[in-house]
GUKOL-358548 format. One line per 10 residues: number of its first residue (from 1); for each residue x, y, z of C-alpha. Coordinates in steps of 0.05 Angstrom, whole numbers, plus 5000, padded with zeros to 4 digits. Each point is the difference from the previous one (the first is absolute). Layout:
! GUKOL-358548
NUM> X,Y,Z ~ ...
//
This chain:
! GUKOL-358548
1> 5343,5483,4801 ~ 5042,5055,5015 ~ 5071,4969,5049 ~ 4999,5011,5076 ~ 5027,5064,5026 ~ 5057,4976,5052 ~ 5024,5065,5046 ~ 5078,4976,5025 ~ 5013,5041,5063 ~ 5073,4978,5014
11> 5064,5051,5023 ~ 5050,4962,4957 ~ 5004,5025,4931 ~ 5029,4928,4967 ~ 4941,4963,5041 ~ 4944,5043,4964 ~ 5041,4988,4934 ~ 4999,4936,5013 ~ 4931,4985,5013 ~ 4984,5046,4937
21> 5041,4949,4960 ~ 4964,4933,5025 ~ 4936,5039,4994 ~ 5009,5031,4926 ~ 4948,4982,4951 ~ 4958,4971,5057 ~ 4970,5064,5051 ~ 5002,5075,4986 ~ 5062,5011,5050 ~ 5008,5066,5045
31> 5060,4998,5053 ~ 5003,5052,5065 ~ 5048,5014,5046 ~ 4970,5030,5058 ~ 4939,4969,5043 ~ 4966,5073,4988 ~ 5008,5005,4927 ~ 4971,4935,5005 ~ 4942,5011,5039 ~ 4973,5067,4950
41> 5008,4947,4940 ~ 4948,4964,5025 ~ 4949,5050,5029 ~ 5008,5031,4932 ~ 4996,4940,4969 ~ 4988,4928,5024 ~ 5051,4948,4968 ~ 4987,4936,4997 ~ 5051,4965,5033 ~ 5058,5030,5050
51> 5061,4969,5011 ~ 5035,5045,5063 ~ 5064,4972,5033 ~ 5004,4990,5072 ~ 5077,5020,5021 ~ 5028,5048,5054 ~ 5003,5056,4947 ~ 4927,4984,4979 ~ 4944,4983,5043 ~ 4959,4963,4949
61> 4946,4984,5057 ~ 4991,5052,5020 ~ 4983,5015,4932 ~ 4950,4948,4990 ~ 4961,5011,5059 ~ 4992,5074,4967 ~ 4993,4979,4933 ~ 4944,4956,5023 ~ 4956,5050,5029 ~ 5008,5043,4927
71> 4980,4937,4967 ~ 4972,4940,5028 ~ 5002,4956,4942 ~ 5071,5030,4983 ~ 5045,4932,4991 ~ 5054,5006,5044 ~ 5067,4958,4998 ~ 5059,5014,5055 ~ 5069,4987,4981 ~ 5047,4972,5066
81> 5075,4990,5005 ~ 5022,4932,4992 ~ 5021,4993,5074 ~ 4924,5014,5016 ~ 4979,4934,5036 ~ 4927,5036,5017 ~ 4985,5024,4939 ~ 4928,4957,4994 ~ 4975,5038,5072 ~ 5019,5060,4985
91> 4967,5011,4927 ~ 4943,4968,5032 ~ 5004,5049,5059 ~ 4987,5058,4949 ~ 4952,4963,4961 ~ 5044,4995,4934 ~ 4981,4951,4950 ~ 5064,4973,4982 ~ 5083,5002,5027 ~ 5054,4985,4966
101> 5075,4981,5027 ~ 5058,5036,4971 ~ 5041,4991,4953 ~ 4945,5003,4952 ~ 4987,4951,4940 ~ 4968,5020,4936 ~ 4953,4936,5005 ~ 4983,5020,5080 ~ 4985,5069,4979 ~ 4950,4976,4939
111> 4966,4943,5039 ~ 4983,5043,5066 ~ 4973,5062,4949 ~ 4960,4953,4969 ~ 4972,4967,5063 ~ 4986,5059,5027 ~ 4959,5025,4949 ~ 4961,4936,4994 ~ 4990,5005,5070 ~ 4964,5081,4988
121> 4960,4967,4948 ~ 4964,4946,5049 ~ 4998,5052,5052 ~ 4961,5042,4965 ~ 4953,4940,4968 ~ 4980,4982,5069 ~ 4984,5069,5015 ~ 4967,5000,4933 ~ 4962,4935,5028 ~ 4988,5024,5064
131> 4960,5060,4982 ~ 4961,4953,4949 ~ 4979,4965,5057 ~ 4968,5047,5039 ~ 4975,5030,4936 ~ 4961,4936,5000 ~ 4985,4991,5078 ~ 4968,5081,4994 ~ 4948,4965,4946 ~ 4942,4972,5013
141> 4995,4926,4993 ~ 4965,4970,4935 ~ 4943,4947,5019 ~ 5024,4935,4991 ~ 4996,4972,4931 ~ 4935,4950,4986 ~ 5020,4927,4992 ~ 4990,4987,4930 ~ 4926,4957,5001 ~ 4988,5008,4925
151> 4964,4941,4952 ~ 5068,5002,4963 ~ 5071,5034,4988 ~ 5019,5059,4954 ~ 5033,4980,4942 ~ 5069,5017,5020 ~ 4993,4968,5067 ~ 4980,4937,4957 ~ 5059,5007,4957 ~ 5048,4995,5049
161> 4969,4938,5038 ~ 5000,4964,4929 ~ 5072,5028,4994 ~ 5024,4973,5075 ~ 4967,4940,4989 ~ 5032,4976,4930 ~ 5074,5028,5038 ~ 4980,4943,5054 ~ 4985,4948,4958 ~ 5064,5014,4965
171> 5039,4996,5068 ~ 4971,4940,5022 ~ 5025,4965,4941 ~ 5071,5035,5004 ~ 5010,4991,5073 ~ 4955,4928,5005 ~ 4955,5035,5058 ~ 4922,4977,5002 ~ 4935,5041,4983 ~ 4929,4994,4999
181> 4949,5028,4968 ~ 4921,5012,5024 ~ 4945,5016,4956 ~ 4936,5011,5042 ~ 4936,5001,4975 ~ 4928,5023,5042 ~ 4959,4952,4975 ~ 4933,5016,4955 ~ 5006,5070,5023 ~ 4957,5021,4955
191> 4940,4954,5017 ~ 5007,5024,5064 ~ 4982,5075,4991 ~ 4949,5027,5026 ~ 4938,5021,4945 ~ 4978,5053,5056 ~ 5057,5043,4999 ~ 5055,5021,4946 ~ 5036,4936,4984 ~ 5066,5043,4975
201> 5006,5037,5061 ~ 4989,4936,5047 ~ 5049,4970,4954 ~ 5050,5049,5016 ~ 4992,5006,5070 ~ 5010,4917,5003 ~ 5063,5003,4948 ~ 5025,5056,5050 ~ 4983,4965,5061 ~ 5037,4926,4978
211> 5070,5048,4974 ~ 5004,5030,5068 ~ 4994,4928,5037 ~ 5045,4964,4952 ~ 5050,5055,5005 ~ 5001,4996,5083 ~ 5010,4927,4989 ~ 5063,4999,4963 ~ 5080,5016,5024 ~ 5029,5064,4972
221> 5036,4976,4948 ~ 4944,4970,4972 ~ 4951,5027,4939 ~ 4933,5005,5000 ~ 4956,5031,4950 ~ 4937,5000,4955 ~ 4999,4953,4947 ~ 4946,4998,4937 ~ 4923,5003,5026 ~ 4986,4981,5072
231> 5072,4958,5011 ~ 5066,5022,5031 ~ 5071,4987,4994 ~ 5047,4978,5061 ~ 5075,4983,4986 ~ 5042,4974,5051 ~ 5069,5003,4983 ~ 5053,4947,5050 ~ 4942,4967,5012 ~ 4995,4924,4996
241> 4927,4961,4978 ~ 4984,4979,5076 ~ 5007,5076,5021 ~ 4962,5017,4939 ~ 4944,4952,5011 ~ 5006,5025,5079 ~ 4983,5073,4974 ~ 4950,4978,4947 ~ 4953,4964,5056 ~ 5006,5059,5042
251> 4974,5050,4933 ~ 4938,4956,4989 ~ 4985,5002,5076 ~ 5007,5074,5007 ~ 4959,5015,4942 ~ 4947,4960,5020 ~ 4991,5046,5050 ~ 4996,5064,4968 ~ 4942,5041,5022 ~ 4988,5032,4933
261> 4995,4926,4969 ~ 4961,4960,5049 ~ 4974,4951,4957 ~ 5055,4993,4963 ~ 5062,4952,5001 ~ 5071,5003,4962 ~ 5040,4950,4964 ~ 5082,5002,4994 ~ 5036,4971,4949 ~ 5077,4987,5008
271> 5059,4986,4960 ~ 5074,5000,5024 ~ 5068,4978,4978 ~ 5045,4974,5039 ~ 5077,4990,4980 ~ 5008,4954,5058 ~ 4946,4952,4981 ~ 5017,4993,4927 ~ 5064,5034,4990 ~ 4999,4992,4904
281> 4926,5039,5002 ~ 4992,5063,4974 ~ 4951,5060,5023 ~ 4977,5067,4966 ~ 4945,5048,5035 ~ 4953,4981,4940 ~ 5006,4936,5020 ~ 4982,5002,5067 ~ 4941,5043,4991 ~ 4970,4952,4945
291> 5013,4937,5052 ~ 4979,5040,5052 ~ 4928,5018,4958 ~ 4987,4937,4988 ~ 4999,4976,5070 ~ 4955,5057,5013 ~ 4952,4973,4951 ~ 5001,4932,5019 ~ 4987,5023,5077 ~ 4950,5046,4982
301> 4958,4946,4956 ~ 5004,4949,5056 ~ 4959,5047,5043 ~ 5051,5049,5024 ~ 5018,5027,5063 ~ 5066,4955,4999 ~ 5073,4998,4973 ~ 5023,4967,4937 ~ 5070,4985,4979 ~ 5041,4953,4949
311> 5027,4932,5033 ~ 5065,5008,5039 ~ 5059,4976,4964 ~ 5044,4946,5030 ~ 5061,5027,5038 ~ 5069,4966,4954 ~ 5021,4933,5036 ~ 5057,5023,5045 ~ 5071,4980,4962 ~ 5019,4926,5044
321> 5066,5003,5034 ~ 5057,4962,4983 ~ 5022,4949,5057 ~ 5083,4992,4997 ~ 5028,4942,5032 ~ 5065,5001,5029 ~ 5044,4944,5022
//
């Protein structure tokens, strides 16, 4: 990237040294004398900074406010006596990006270059933003995306659930946080199928049916998604077995209902781990979806339409307090 051009439009011949001294190395440095010569530099070619002193010799505003009509994203930086108590209305009167107080300090000069120029760059990204904005308000608005009401996930999709939910079993173990784990089941779906009609495609539209109402049941943060043949999988992370058990009940009712399934019922099976309950176990994501399938079976052979889960752990006896006697 090729250094900032910095036009120096000062009377005083040691000034214009200087600032060609504290600039050297940094900006491609051209110094004026006169407020004409000054203004045919930059119709003839734009610079991209100007630093123009403001003295009775020099009218530096009047300067900018010229300067500024050549070249509105010229970046402009007035240069005041140090007995200049106004210096802040006035470069803001003339619409100059940055003033400086005499006598001038290499660091000063350096710091207010280079926040004027950063200051050029976001100008012109908003503008660059701007017109992307009615770029998009002039186009006609795409039709809303279809909620997804598939059988099943592609495999990416499933990939990352798998992924996110072996990184939460991991945290709950790290930061002792509980989580839960449904496995629901429609029961004897397949009995249920109408001869009649075309048992895969009735299949679908029942798999699609019981995704979309599990997935309106749980919180954002929760997963939900196809698991195996005719089950799904629901994991609940910071969530504790009564909440679990709260949301399981709820599952079985809802699906119960589905129009697509009318005949039908669904069985849950849960598993959960709980630091607080029993704060030496241990928990993996393979072990919660074998716990969690074999409470599924055992609902599902007791007739269904129910929730199964392991038995509760005892809570640890709370640690007895120590009485002290004194006197």
């Amino acid at each position: 990237m090729p250094p900032p051009r910095v036009l120096v439009a000062e009377p005083s011949a040691p000034i214009c040294n200087a600032l060609r001294k504290f600039l050297d190395g940094r900006a491609d440095v051209q110094a004026v004398h006169y407020l004409d010569e000054a203004v045919q530099l930059v119709r003839a070619k734009p610079p991209d900074v100007v630093i123009a002193s403001v003295s009775g010799s020099f009218d530096g505003e009047v300067l900018a406010v010229q300067l500024r009509k050549l070249s509105p994203d010229l970046c402009l930086i007035l240069v005041y006596p140090p007995d200049e108590e106004k210096a802040f209305e006035r470069a803001t009167s003339v619409n100059a990006d940055c003033f400086l107080n005499g006598p001038l300090k290499k660091s000063a000069v350096l710091n207010a270059v280079r926040a004027v120029l950063k200051l050029r760059e976001l100008r012109l990204r908003i503008v660059e933003l701007a017109g992307q904005v009615e770029k998009l308000k002039a186009e006609p608005k795409p039709s809303p995306a279809p909620k997804p009401r598939g059988p099943g996930v592609n495999t990416a999709d499933e990939t990352f659930f798998k992924k996110y939910m072996l990184l939460e079993v991991k945290r709950s173990k790290r930061y002792a946080y509980p989580v839960a784990l449904l496995l629901v089941g429609l029961d004897k779906l397949t009995e249920h199928l109408s001869k009649e009609s075309s048992p895969e495609f009735q299949r679908a539209a029942i798999r699609s049916e019981a995704m979309t109402a599990i997935s309106d049941l749980v919180r954002d943060i929760d997963v939900a998604m196809p698991f195996a043949e005719d089950k799904y999988l629901v994991f609940l992370p910071h969530t504790p077995r009564p909440g679990a058990l709260i949301v399981a009940e709820r599952v079985v009712k809802q699906l119960a209902a589905l129009a697509a399934f009318p005949q039908g019922t669904a069985s849950v099976g849960l598993a959960s781990f709980d630091p607080a309950l029993d704060p030496k176990a241990t928990v993996s994501f393979g072990a919660l979806v074998r716990e969690a399938s074999v409470a599924l079976k055992r609902a599902q052979e007791s007739g269904g339409n129910k929730v199964d889960a392991p038995a509760m752990p005892e809570a640890p006896p709370k640690p007895k307090k120590s009485r002290i006697s004194l006197g």
